[in-house]
C-alpha positions in Angstrom: 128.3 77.0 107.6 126.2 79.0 104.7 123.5 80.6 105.8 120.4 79.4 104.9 119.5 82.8 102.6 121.7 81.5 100.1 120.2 78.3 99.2 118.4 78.4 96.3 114.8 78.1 95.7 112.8 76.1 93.3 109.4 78.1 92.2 106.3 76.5 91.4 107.1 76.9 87.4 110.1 75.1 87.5 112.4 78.3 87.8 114.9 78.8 90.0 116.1 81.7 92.4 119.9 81.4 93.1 119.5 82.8 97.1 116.4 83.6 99.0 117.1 87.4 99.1 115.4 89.7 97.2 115.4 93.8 96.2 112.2 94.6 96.6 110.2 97.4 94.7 110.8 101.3 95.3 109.1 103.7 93.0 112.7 105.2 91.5 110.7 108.1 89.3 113.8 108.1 86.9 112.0 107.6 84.0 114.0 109.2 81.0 112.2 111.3 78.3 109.1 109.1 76.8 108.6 107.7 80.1 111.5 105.1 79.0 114.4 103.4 81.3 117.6 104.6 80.7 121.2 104.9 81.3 120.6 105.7 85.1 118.2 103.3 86.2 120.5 100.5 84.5 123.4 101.2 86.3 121.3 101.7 89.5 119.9 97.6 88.7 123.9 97.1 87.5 124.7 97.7 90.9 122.0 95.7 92.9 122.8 93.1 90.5 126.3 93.1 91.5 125.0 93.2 95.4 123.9 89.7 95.2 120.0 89.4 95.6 119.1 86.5 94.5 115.8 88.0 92.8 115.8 92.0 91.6 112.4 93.4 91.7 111.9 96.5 89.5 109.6 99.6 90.7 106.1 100.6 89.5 105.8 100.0 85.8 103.3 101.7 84.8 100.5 99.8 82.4 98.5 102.8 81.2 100.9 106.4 80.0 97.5 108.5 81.3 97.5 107.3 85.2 101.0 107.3 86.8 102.1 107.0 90.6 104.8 109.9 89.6 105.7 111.8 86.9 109.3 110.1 86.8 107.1 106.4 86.3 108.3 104.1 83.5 105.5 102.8 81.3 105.2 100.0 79.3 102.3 99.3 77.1 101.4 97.5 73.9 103.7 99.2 71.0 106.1 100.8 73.5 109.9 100.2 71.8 111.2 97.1 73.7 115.0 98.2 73.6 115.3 99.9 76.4 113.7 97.3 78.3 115.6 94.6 77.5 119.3 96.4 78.0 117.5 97.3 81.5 116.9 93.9 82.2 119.9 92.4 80.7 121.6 95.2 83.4 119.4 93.5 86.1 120.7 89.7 85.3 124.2 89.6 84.5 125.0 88.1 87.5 122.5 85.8 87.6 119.7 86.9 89.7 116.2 87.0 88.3 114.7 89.9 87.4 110.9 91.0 87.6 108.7 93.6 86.7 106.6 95.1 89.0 103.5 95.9 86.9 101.0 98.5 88.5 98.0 100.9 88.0 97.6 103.5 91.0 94.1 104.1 90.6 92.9 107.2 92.1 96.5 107.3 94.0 96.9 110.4 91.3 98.3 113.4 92.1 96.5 116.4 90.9 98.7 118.0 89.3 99.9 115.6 86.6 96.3 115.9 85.4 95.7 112.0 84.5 93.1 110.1 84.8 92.1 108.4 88.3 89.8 105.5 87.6 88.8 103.5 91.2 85.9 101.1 92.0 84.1 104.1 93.3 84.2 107.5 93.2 85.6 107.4 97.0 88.4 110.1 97.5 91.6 109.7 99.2 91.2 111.1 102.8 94.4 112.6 103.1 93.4 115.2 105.7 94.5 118.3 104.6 96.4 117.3 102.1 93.6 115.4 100.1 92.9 118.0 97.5 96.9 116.9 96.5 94.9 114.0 95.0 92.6 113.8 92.0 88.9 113.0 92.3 88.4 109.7 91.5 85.9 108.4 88.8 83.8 104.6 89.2 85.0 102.2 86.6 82.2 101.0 84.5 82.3 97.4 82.8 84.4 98.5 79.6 87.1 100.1 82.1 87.8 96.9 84.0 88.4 95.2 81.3 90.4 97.0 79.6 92.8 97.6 82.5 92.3 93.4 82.8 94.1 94.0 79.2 96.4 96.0 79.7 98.3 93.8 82.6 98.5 90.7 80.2 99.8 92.9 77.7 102.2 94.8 79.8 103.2 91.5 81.4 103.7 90.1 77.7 106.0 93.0 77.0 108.2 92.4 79.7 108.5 88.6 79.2 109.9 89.7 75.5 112.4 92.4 76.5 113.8 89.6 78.6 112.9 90.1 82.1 112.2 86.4 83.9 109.0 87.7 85.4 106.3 89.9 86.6 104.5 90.7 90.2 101.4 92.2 89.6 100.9 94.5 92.3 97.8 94.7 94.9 98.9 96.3 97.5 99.8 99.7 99.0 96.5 101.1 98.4 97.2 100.9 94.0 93.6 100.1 92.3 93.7 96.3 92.5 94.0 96.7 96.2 91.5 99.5 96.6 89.0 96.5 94.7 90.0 94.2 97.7 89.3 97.0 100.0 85.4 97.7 101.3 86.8 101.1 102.6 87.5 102.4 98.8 85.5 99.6 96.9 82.0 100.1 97.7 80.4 98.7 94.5 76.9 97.1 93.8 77.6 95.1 91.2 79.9 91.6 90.9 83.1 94.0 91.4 82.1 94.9 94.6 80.0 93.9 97.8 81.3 90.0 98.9 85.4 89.7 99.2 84.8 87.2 96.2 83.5 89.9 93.9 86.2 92.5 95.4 89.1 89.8 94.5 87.9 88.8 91.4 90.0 91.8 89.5 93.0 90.5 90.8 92.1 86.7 89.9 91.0 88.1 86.5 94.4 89.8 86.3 96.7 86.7 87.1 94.4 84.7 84.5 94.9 87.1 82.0 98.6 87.5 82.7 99.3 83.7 82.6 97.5 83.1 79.3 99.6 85.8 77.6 103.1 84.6 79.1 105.1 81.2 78.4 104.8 78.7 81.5 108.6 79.3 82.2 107.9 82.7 82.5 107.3 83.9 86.6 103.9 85.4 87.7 104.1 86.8 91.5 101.4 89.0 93.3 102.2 91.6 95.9 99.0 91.7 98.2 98.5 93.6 101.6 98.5 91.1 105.0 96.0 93.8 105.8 95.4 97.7 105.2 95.5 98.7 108.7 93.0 100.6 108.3 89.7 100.3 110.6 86.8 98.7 108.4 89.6 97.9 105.7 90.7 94.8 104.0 92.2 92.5 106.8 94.0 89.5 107.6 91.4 87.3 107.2 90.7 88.3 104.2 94.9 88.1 102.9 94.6 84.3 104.1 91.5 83.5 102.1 92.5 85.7 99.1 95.9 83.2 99.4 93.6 80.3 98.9 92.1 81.5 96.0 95.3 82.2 94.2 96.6 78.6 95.7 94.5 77.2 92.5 96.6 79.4 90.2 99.7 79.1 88.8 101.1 82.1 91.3 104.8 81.3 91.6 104.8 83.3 94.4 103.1 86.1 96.6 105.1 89.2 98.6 103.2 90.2 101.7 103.6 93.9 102.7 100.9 95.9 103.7 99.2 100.0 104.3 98.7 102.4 101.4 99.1 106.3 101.4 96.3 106.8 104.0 98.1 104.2 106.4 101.7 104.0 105.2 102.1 100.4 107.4 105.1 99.7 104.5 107.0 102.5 106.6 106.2 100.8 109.8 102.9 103.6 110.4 99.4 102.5 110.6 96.2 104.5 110.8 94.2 102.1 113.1 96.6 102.2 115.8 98.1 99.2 116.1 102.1 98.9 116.7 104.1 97.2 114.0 107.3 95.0 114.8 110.0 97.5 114.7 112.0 95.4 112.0 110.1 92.6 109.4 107.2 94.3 110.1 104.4 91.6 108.6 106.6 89.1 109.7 103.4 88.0 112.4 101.2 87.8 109.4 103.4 85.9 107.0 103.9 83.5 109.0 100.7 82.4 109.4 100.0 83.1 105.5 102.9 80.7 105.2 101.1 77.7 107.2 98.1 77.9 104.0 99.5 79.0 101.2 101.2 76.5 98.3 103.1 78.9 96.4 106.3 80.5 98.5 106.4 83.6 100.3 107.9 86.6 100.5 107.7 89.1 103.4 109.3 92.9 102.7 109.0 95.4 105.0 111.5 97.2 107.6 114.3 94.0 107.3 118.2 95.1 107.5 119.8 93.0 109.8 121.2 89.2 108.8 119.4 87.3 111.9 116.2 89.4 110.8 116.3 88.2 107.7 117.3 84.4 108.8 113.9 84.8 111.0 112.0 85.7 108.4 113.1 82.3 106.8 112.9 79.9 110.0 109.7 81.3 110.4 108.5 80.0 107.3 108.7 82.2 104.8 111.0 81.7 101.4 112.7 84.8 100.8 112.8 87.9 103.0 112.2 91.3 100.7 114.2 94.3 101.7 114.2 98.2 100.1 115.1 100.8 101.4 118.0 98.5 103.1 119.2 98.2 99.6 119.1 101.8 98.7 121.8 102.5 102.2 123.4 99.7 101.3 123.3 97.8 97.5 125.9 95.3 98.6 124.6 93.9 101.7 123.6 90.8 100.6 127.4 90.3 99.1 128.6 91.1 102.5 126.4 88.8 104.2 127.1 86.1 102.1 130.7 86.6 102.7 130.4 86.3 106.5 129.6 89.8 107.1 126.7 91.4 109.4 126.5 94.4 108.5 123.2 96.3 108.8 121.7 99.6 107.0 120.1 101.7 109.5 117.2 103.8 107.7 116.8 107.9 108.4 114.4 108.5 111.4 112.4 111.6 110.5 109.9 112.1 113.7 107.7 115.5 112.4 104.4 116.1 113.4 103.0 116.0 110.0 103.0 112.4 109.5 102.1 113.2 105.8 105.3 115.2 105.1 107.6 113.1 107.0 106.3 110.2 104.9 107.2 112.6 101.6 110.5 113.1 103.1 111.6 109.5 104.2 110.8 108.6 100.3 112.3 111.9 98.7 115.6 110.4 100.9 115.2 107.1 99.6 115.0 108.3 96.0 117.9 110.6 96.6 120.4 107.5 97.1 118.5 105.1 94.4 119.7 108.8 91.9 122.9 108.9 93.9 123.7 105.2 93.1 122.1 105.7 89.5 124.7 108.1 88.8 127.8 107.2 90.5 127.4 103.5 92.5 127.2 105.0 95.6 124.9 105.9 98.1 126.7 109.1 99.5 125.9 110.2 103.1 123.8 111.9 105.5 121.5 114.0 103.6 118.8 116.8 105.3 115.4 115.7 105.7 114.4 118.7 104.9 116.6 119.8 102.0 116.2 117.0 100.5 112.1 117.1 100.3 112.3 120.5 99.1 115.4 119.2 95.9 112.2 116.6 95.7 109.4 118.4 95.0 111.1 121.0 92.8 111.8 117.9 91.0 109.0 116.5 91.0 107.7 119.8 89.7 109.7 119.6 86.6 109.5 116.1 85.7 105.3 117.0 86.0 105.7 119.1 83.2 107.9 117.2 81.1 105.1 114.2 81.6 102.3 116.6 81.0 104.2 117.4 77.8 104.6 113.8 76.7 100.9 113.2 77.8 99.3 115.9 75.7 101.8 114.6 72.6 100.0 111.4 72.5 96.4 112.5 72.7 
């Protein structure tokens, strides 16, 4: 009997998703020069495409070339040549799964040393212990500033839809600026962007408006929100479900739950108020009760690489289970589930006291393999923690100067 992750799903728009798993988003940083897709991150998406997911979510797209999560980010914005999108998403879809762009802006989740620009709600720094000054000092929006970034997700989002990717997920989660509006921790505003969880939502309501009137109704608009920030005096779950009803009288095709940003990195299964996650689908809990009031489907990502997980996270609920750093171990699971297989991708355990630099080095080993897979199909095997975060950061140092050179071209 076929499991029930390969059925198909009907979205609210009338489009289709040929199984209920999906790649989520990992920031890949393997932008080519101009900040542009190219050969490597295709055949990294050739090969997820090949893994069967039924829906391929891309990483951070970046809506704005002066404030980037990375200096390896991919940005799209009005005028950017369309080419190179649309052989990456035709890489993405040729067998059949849909493919989405992630569209994102960080906010003051900057890093200092690429010198952009770190708009927030307020000017309320990352507290990042000792390594907050890592960060840049955040500047309050003013009126002109919201809207412009309001603009510039319709337009990035319009830009997608014709390089031919099926969709977009705006994303409001992980700490990025839409969520630090939701947050009363980072958003601490006066005015009617700030104060009541109304006003703090209505960027991202503004955002999905302006989204949907730029795309074509066939065309899929999905939100990636936090089931909470775990963080104490920080957006909650409460405040996930009611946000869910609000975007229950849009036309949301359908919402990701994850959850935590860089001062609680919850999407790594850590929290900074203490409380323990579920050591595999770790918002599961939440989800499921998201599920029970919201119209549109739902997607949970978070800690999933087992088969019966991910069959949980469906009988509990919840429309398509979301898996990433499963699918950098192992591109093919979902191929070898569907053929009767349960295999399962067991992710590197890195247990150093500095919880900061053992996040750094659980992603610097993540983007290892998506480069690995980017250049040859295949993962490799056991890489050093700590060899690897240093290979990182020297990279990261270099492709900071090539984006600083791009950055100061354009000004």
């Amino acid at each position: 009997m076929q499991s029930a992750l390969f059925s198909s799903l009907q979205l609210p728009n009338g489009s289709l998703l040929p199984n209920r798993l999906a790649k989520a988003a990992m920031e890949e940083n393997m932008a080519d020069d101009g900040q542009l897709p190219g050969p490597a991150i295709r055949r990294l998406y050739q090969t997820w495409a090949e893994g069967g997911a039924g829906l391929i979510i891309t990483g951070n797209v970046m809506i704005d070339g002066a404030a980037l999560t990375g200096p390896g980010g991919i940005v799209l914005e009005a005028g950017t040549p369309l080419e190179p999108f649309r052989q990456w998403a035709d890489a993405a879809k040729h067998k059949g799964a849909q493919v989405w762009m992630q569209i994102n802006h960080p906010g003051r989740q900057v890093m200092a040393a690429m010198g952009g620009r770190a708009w927030a709600p307020s000017a309320v720094a990352l507290d990042m212990g000792k390594h907050s000054k890592l960060f840049v000092r955040p500047k309050a929006m003013d009126a002109a500033e919201i809207e412009e970034v309001i603009g510039r997700f319709a337009a990035t989002a319009a830009a997608a839809e014709q390089a031919g990717f099926n969709g977009v997920e705006i994303h409001a989660a992980h700490g990025y600026l839409i969520s630090q509006f939701l947050s009363p921790l980072s958003n601490q505003r006066k005015d009617d962007w700030g104060g009541s969880l109304a006003n703090r939502a209505r960027l991202l309501l503004a955002v999905v408006r302006a989204v949907r009137a730029k795309v074509s109704s066939g065309f899929c608009v999905a939100v990636k929100l936090n089931s909470a920030d775990f963080q104490r005096g920080g957006f909650t779950e409460d405040d996930a479900r009611q946000v869910i009803l609000w975007l229950n009288e849009l036309p949301v095709d359908l919402v990701e739950l994850s959850g935590g940003s860089y001062e609680s990195p919850a999407m790594q299964g850590n929290t900074a108020d203490g409380r323990s996650l579920a050591r595999e689908a770790y918002f599961l809990e939440f989800a499921r009760e998201l599920a029970a009031v919201a119209r549109m489907p739902l997607m949970t990502t978070g800690g999933i690489r087992r088969k019966a997980v991910a069959e949980q996270v469906l009988a509990g609920g919840v429309a398509v289970a979301g898996m990433a750093t499963a699918l950098a171990l192992a591109p093919d699971l979902p191929a070898q589930w569907r053929a009767g297989g349960d295999q399962a991708a067991h992710s590197p355990q890195i247990d150093w006291k500095d919880q900061v630099i053992a996040a750094l080095a659980r992603m610097a080993l993540v983007k290892r393999r998506l480069r690995l897979l980017g250049a040859s199909g295949s993962a490799g095997g056991k890489h050093s923690p700590l060899l690897t975060l240093i290979v990182d950061q020297l990279r990261t140092r270099r492709l900071t100067r090539r984006y600083r050179r791009w950055s100061q071209a354009r000004t």
